[in-house]
Steps between C-alpha positions, in 0.01 A plus 500: 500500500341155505216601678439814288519273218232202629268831624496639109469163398175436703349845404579438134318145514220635712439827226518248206288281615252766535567648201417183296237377689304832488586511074365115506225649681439764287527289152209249675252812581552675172641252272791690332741266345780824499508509903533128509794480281702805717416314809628146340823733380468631846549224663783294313727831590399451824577150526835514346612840722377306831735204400815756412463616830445177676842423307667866605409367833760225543788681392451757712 
């Protein structure tokens, strides 16, 4: 279960991490303020679900 867990975990940092660096990407090439605010949004719920789950982790 633990290891199921830290394997999601790692493929859920890896995708966000792509997925906001490719929007921050995106914004610099064709400077639309819209994309840059869904990647900032993007990211905070991706922050705060990575530390829920680095918290799920102990108890389990």
């Amino acid at each position: 279960m633990i290891s199921t867990l830290r394997l999601f975990l790692g493929l859920f940092v890896l995708v966000g991490f792509l997925v906001s660096l490719f929007s921050m990407l995106y914004f610099i090439v064709f400077d639309l303020p819209i994309v840059a605010t869904i990647s900032l949004v993007f990211i905070f719920i991706f922050v705060g679900v990575s530390q829920l789950f680095v918290k799920w982790e102990k108890y389990l």
